[in-house]
TORMI-614143 format. One record per residue: x, y, z of N, C-alpha, C in turn; residue number from 0. Coordinates in pm, 1 decimal, always signed. Each point is the difference from the previous one (the first is absolute). Layout:
! residues N
+----------+----------+----------+----------+----------+----------+----------+----------+----------+-----+
|     n_c1 |     n_c2 |     n_c3 |    ca_c1 |    ca_c2 |    ca_c3 |     c_c1 |     c_c2 |     c_c3 |   k |
+----------+----------+----------+----------+----------+----------+----------+----------+----------+-----+
|        X |        Y |        Z |        X |        Y |        Z |        X |        Y |        Z | NUM |
...
+----------+----------+----------+----------+----------+----------+----------+----------+----------+-----+
//
This chain:
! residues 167
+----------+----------+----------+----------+----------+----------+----------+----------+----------+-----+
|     n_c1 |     n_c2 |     n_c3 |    ca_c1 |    ca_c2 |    ca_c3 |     c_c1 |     c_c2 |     c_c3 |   k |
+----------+----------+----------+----------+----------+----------+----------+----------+----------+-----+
|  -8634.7 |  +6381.9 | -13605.6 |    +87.2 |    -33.2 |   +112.2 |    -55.3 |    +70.0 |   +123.7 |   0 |
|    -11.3 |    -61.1 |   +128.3 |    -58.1 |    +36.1 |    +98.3 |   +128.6 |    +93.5 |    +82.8 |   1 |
|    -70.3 |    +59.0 |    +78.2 |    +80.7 |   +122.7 |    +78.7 |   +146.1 |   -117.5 |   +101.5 |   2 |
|    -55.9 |   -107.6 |    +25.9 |   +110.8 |    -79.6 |    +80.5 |    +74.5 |    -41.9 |    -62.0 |   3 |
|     +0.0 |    -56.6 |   -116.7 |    +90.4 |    -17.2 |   -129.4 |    +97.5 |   +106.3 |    -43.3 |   4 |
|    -97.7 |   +110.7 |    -15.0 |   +112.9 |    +97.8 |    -30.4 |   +129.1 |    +60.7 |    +49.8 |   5 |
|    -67.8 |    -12.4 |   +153.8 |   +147.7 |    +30.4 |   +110.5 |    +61.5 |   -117.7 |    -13.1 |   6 |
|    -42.9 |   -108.0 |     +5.0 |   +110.7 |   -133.6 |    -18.8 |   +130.0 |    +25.2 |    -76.0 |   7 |
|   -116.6 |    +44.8 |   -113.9 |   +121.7 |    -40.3 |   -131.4 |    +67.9 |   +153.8 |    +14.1 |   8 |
|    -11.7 |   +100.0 |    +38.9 |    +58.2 |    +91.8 |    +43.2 |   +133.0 |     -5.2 |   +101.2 |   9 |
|    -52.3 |   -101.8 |    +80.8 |   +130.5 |    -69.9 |   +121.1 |    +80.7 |    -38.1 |    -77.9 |  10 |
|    -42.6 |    -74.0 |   -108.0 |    +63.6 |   -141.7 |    -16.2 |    +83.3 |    +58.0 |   -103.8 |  11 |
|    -41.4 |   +124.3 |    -94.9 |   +106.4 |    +86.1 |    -70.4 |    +94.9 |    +31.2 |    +52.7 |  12 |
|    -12.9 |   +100.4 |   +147.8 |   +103.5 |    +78.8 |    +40.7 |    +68.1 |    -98.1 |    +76.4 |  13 |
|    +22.2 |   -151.0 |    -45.3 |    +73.7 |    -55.4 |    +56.9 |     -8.5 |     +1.0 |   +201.2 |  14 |
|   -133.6 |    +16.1 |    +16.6 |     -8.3 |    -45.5 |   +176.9 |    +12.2 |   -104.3 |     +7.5 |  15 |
|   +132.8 |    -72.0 |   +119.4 |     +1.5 |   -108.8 |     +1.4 |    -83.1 |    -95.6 |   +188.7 |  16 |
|    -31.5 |    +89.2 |    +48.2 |     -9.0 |    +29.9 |   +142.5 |    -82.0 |    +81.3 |    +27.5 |  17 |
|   -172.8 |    -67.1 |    +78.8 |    -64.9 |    +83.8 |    +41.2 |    -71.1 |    -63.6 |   +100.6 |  18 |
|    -22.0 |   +101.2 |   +101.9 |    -49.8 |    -44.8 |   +123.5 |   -130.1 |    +91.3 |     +7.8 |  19 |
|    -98.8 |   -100.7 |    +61.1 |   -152.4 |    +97.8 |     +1.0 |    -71.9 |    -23.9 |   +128.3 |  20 |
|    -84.4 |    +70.1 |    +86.8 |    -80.8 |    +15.2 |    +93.5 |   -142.5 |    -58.7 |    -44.9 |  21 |
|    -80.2 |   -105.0 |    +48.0 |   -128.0 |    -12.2 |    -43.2 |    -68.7 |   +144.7 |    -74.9 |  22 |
|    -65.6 |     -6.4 |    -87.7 |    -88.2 |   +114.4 |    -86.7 |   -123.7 |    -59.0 |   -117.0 |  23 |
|    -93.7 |    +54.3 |    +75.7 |    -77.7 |    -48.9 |    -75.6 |    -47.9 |    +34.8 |   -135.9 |  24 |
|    +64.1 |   +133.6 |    -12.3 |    -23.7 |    +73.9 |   -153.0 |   +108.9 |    -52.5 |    -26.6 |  25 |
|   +123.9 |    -38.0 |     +8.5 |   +128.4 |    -27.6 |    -64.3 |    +10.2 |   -183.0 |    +22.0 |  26 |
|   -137.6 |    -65.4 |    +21.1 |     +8.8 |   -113.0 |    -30.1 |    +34.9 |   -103.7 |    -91.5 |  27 |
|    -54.7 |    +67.5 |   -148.5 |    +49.2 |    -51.9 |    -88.8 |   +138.6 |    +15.9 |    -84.9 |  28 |
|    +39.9 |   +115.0 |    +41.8 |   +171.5 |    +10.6 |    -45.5 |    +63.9 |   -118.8 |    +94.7 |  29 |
|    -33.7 |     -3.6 |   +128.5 |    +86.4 |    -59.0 |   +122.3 |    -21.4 |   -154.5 |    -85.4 |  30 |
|    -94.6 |    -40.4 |    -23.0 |     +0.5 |   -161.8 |    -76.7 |    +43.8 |    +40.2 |    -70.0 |  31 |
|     -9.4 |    +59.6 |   -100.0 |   +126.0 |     -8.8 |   -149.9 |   +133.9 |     +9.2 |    +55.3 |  32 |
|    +13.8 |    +64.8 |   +114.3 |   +169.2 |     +8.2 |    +10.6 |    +39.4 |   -217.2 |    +68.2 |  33 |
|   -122.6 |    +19.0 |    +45.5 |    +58.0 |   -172.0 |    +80.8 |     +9.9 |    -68.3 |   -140.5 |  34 |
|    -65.8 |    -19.8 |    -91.1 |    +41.0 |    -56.6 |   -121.7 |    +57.8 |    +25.2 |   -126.4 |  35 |
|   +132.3 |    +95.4 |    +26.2 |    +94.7 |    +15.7 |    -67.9 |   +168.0 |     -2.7 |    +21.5 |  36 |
|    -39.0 |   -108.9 |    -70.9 |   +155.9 |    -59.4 |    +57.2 |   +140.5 |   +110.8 |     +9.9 |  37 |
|     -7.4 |   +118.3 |    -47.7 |    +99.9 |    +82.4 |    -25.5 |    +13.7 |    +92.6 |   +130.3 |  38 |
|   -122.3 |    +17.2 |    +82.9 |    -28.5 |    +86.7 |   +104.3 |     -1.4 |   -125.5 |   +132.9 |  39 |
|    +69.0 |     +5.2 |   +127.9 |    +52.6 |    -46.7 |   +150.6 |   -133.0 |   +112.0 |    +38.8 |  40 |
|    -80.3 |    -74.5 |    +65.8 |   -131.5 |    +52.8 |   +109.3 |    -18.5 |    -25.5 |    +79.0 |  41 |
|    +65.3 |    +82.6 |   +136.5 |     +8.5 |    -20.5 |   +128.5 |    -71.0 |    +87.9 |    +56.6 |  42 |
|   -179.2 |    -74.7 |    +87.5 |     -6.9 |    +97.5 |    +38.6 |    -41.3 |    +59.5 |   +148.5 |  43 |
|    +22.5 |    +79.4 |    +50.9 |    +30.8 |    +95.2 |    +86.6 |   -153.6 |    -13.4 |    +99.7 |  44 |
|    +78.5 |    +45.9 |   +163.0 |    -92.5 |    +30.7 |    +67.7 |    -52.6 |    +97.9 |     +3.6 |  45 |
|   +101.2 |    +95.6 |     -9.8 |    -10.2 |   +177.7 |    +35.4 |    +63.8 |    +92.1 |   -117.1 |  46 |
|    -21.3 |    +79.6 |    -46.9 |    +41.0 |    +82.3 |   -106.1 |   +165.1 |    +14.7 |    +29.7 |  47 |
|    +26.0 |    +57.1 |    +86.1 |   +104.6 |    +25.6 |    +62.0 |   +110.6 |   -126.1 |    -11.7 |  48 |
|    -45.1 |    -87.2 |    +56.2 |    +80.6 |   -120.9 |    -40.4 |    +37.9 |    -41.9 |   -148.5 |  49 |
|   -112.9 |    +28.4 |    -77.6 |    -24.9 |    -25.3 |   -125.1 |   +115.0 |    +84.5 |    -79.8 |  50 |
|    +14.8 |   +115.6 |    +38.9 |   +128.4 |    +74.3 |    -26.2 |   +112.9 |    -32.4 |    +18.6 |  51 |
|    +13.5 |    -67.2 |    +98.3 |   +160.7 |    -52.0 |    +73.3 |    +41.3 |   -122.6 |   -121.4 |  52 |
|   -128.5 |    -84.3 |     -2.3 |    +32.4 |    -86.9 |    -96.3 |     +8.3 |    +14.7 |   -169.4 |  53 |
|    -28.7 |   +147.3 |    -35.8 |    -10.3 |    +42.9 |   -147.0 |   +185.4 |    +46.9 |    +23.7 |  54 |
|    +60.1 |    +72.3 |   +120.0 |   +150.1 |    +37.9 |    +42.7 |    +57.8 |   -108.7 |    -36.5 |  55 |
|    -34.1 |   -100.6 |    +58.6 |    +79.8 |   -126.8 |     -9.3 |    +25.3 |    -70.8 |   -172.9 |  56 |
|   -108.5 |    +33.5 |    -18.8 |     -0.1 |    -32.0 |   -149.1 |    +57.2 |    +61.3 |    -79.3 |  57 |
|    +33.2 |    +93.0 |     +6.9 |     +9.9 |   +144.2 |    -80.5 |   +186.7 |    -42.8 |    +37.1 |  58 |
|    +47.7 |    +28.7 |    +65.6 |   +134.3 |    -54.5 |    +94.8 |    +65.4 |   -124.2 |    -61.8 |  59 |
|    -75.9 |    -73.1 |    -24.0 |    +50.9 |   -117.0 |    -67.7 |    -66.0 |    -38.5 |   -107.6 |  60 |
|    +44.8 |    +92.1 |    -98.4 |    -48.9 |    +31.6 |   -157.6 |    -96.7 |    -27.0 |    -59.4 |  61 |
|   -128.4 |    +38.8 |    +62.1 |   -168.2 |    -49.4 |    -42.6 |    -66.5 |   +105.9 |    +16.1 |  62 |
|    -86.0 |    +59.3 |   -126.8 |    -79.0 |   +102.0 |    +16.9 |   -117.4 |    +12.0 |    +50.3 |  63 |
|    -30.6 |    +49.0 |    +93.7 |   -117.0 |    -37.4 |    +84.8 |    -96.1 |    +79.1 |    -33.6 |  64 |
|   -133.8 |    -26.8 |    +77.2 |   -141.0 |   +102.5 |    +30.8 |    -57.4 |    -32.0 |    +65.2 |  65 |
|    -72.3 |    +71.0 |   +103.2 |    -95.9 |    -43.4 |    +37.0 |   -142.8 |    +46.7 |    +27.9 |  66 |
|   -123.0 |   -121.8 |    +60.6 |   -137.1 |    +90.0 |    -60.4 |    -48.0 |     -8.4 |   +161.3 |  67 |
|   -106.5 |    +56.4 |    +11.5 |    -43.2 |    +31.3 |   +131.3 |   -106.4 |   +110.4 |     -0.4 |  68 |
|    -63.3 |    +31.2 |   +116.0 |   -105.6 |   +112.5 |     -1.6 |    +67.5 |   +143.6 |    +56.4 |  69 |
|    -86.9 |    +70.1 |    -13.8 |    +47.3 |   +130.4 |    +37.2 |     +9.2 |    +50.0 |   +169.8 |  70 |
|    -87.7 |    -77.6 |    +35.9 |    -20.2 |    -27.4 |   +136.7 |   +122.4 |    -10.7 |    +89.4 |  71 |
|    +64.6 |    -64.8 |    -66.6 |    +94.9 |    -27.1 |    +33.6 |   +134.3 |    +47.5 |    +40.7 |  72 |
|    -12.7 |   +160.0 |    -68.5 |   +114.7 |    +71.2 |    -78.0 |    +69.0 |    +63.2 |   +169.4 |  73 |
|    -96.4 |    +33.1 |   +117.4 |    +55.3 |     +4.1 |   +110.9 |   +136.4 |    -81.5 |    +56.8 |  74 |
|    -15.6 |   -118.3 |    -16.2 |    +95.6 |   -104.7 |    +20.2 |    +83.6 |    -21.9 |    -85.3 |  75 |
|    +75.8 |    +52.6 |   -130.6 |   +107.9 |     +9.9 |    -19.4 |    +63.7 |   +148.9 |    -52.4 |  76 |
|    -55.4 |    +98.3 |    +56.8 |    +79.8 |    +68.6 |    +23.8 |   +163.2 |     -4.9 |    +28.6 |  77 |
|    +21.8 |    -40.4 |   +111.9 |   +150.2 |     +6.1 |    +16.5 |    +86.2 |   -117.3 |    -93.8 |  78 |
|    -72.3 |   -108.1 |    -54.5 |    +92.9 |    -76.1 |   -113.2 |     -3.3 |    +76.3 |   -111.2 |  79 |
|   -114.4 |    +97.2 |    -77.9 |    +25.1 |    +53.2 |    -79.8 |   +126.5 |   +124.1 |    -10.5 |  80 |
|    -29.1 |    +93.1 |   +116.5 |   +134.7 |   +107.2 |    +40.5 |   +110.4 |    -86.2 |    +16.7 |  81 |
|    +14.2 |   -118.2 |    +40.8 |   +139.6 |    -20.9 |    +80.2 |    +45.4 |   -113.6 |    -65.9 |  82 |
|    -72.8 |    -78.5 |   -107.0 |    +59.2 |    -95.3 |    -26.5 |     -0.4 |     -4.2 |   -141.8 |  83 |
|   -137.2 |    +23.3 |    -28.2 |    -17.1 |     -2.9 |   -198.4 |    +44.3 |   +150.4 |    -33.7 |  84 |
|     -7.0 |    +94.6 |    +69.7 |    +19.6 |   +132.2 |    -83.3 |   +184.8 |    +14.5 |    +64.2 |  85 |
|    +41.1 |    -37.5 |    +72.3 |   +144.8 |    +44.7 |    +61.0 |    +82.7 |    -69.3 |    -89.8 |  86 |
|    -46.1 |   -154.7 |    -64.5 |    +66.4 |    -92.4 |    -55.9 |     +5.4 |    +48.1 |   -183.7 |  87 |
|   -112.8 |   +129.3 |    +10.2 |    -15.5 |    -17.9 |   -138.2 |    -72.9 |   -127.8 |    -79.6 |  88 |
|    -88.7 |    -56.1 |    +78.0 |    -47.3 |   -123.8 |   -108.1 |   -148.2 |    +15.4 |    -52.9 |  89 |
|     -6.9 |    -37.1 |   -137.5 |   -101.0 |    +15.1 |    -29.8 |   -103.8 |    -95.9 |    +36.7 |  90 |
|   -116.7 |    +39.3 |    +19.7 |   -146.4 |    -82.1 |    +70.1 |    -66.1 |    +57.3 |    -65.5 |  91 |
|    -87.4 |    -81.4 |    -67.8 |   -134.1 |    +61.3 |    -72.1 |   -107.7 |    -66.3 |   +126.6 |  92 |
|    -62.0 |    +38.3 |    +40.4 |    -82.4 |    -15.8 |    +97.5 |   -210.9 |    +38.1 |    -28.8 |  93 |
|     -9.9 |   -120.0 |    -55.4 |   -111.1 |    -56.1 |    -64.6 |   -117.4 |    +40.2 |   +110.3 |  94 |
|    -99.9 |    +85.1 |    +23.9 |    -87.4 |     +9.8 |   +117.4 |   -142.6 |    +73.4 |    -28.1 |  95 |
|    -65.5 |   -133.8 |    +39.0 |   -160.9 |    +32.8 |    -25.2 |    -17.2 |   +141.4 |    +96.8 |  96 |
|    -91.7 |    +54.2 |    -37.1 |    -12.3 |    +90.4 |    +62.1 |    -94.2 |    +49.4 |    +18.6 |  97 |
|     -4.8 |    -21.5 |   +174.3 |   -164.3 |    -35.9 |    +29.1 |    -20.5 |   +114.4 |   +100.9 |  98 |
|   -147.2 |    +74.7 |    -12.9 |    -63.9 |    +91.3 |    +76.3 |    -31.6 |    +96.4 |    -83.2 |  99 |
|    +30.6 |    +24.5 |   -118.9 |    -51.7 |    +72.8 |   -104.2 |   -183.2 |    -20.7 |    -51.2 | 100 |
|     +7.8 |    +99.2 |    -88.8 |   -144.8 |    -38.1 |    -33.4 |     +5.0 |   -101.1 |    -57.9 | 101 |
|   -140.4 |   -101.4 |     +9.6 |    -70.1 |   -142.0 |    -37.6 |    +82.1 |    -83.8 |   +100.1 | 102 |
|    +43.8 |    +46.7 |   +142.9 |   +113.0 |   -101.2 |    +96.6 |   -183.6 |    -41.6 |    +96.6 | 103 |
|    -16.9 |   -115.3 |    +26.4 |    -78.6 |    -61.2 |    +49.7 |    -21.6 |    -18.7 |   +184.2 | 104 |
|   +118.8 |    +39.0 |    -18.4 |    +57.7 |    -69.2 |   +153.1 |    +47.9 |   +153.6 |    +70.6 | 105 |
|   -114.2 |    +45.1 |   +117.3 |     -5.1 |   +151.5 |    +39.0 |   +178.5 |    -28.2 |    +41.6 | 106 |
|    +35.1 |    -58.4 |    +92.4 |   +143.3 |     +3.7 |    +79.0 |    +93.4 |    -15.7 |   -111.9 | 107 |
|    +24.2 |    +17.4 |   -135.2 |    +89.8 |    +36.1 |    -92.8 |    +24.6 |    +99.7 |     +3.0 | 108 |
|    -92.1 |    +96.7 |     -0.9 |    -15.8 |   +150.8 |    -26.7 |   +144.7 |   +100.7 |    +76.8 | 109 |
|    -12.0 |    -34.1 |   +144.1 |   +109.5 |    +56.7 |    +29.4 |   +137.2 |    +20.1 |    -36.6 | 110 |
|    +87.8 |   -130.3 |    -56.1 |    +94.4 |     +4.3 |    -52.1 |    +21.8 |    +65.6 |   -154.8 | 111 |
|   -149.1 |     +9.0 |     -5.4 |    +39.5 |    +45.1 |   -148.8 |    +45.7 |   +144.2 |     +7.6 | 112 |
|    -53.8 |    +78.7 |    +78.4 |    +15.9 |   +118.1 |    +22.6 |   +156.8 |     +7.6 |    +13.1 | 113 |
|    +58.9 |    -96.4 |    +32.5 |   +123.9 |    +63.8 |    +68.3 |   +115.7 |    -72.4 |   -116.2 | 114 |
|    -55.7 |    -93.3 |    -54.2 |   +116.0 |    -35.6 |    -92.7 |    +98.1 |    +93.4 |    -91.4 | 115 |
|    -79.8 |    +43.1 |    -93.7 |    +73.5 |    +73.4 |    -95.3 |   +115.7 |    +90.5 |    +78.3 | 116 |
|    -66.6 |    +96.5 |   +101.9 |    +92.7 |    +46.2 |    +88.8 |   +123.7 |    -66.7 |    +69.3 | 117 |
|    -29.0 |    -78.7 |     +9.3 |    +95.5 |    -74.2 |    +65.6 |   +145.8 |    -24.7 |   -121.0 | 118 |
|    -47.0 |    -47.1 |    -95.7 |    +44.3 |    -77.3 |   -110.2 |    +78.2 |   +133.3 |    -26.3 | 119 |
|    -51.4 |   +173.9 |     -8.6 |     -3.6 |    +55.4 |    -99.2 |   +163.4 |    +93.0 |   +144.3 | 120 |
|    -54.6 |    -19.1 |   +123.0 |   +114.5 |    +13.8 |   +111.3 |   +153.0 |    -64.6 |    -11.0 | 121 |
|    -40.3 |   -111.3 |    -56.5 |   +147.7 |    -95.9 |    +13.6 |    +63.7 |    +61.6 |   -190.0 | 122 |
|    -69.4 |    +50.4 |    -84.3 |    +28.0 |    +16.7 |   -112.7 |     +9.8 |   -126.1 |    -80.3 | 123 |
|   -115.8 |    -71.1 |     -7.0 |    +16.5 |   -145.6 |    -60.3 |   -101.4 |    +24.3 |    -94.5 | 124 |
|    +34.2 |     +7.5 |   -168.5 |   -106.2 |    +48.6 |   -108.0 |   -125.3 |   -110.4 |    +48.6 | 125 |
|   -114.3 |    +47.2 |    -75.1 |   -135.3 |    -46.4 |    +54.6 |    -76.5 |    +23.6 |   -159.9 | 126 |
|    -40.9 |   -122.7 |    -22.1 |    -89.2 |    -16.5 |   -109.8 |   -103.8 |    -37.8 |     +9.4 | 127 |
|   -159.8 |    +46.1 |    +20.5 |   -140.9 |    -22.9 |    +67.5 |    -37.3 |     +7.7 |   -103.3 | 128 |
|    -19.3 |   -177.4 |    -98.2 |    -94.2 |    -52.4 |    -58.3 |   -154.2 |    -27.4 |    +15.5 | 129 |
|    -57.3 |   +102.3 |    -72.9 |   -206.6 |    -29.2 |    +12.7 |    -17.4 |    -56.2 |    -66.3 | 130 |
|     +1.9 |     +5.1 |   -183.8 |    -53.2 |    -48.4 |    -90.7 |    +59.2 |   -128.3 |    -25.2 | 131 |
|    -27.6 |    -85.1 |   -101.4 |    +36.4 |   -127.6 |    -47.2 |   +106.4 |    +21.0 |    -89.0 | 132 |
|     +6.6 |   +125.6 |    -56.6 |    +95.0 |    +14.0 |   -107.2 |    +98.1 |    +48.2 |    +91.7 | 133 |
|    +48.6 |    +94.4 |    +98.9 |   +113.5 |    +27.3 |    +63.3 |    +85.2 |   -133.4 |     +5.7 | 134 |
|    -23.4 |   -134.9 |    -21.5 |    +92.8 |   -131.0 |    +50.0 |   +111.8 |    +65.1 |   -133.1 | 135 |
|    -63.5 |    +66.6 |   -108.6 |   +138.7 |    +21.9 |   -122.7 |   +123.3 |    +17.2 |    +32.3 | 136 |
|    -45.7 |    +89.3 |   +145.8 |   +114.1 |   +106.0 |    +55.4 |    +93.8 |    -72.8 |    +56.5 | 137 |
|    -17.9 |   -152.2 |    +47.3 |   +112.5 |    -73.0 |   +104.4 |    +66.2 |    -23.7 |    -58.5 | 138 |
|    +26.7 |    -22.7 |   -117.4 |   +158.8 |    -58.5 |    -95.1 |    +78.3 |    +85.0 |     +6.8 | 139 |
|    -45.0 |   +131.8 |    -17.0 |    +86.3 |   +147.9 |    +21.7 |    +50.8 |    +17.0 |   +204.8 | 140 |
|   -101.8 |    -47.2 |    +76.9 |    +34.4 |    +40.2 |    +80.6 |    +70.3 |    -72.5 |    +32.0 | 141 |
|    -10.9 |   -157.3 |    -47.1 |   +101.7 |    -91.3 |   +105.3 |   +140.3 |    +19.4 |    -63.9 | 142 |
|     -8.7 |     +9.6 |   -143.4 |   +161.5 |    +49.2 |    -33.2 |    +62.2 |   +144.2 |    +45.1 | 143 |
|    -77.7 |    +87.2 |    +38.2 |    +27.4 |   +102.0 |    +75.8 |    +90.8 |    -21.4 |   +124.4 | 144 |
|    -93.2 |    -93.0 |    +83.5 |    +65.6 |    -59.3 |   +137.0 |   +100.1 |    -27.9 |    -13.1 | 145 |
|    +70.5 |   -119.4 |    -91.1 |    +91.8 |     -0.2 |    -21.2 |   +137.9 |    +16.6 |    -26.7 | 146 |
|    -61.1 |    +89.0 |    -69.2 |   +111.1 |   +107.4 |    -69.5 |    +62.0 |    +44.3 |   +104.2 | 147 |
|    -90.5 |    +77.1 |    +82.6 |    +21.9 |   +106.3 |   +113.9 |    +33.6 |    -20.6 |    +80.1 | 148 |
|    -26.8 |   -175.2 |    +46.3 |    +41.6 |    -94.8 |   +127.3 |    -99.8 |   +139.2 |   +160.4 | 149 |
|   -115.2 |    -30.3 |    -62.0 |    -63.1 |    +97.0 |    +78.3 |   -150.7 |   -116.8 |    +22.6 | 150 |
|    -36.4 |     +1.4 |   +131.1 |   -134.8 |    -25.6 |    +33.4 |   -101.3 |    +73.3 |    -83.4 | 151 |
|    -95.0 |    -64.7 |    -73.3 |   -139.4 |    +77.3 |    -13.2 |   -159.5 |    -43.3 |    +28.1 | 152 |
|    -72.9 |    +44.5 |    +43.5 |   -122.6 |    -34.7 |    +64.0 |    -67.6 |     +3.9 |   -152.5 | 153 |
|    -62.0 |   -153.9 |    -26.8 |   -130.6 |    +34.4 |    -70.9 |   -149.2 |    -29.8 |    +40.3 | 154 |
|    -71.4 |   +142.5 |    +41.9 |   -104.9 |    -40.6 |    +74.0 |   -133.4 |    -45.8 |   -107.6 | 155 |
|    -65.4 |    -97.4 |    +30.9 |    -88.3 |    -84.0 |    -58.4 |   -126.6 |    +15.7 |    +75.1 | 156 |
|    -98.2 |    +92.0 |    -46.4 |   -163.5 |    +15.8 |    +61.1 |    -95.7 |    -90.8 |    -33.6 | 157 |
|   -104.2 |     +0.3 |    +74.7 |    -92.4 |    -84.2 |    -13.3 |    -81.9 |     +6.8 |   -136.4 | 158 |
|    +28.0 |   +145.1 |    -72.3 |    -90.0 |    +27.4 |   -134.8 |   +100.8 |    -88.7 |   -132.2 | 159 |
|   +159.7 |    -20.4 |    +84.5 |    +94.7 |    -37.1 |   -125.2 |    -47.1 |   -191.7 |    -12.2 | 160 |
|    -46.1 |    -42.6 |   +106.3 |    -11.2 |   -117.0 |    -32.2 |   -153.6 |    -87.5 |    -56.5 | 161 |
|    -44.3 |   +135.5 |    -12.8 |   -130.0 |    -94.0 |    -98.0 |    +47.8 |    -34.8 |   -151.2 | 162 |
|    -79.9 |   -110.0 |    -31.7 |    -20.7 |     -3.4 |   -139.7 |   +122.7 |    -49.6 |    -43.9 | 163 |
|    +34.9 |    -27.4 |   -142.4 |    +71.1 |    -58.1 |    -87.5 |   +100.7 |   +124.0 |    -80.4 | 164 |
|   +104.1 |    +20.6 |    -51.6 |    +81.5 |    +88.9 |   -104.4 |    -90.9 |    -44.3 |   -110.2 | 165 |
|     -5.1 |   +112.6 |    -91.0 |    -63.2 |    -34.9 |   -105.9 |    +88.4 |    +24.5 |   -107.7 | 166 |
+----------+----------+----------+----------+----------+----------+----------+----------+----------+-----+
//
């Protein structure tokens, strides 16, 4: 089973019914598995930030949401995460390649990477930074975690986690 499969069927356990995603090119192939499963609504988003408003909305009117996006990004929803997903108590598993690390290709990644975890680790939103192929074990635990807790959690996804096949 390939690494995009596995988060699928990982979604598709913890009962996500609602997910909204930002173009990603490492999180390409989950984003097609989510368009072709009839159990998961894939709406997707201009801006991260927005992308949140619409996981609220979902979440609000009884649909468990997530959403995926880059790390790049994590500047721009700041204030939906403090003020809307963490004030409301709702859980977001928040799916995010995570780019500027080592084997990141693209020099202008680099900066945000520096600042993510911090950021993430400021608002108190748990943070799970997947390298290997085998860390994907860990999302069944984490997304029922989220749950439970009705708590946001960041799972960051590096450029070393997406080579290759699960064996």
């Amino acid at each position: 089973m390939g690494i995009d499969d596995r988060i699928l069927a990982d979604l598709v356990k913890h009962r996500i019914e609602f997910v909204t995603t930002v173009p990603c090119k490492q999180l390409a192939g989950v984003i097609e598995g989510i368009d072709t499963t009839p159990s998961i609504l894939h709406v997707p988003s201009n801006k991260e930030d927005e992308g949140m408003g619409l996981c609220a909305g979902a979440w609000m009117g009884g649909k468990r949401p997530a959403i995926i996006m880059q790390n790049t990004a994590i500047g721009v929803t700041i204030n939906a995460l403090a003020t809307l997903t963490q004030f409301y108590r709702m859980p977001l598993p928040m799916l995010i390649s995570y780019r500027g690390e080592v084997g990141e290709p693209v020099a202008c990644q680099v900066e945000m990477a520096v600042h993510t975890k911090a950021l993430l680790a400021q608002l108190c939103i748990p943070t799970y930074h997947f390298h290997r192929q085998s860390d994907v074990e860990e999302l069944d635990g984490i997304l029922g975690h989220c749950f439970m807790a009705s708590k946001p959690v960041a799972v960051l996804m590096d450029a070393t986690f997406w080579k290759g096949e699960l064996q």
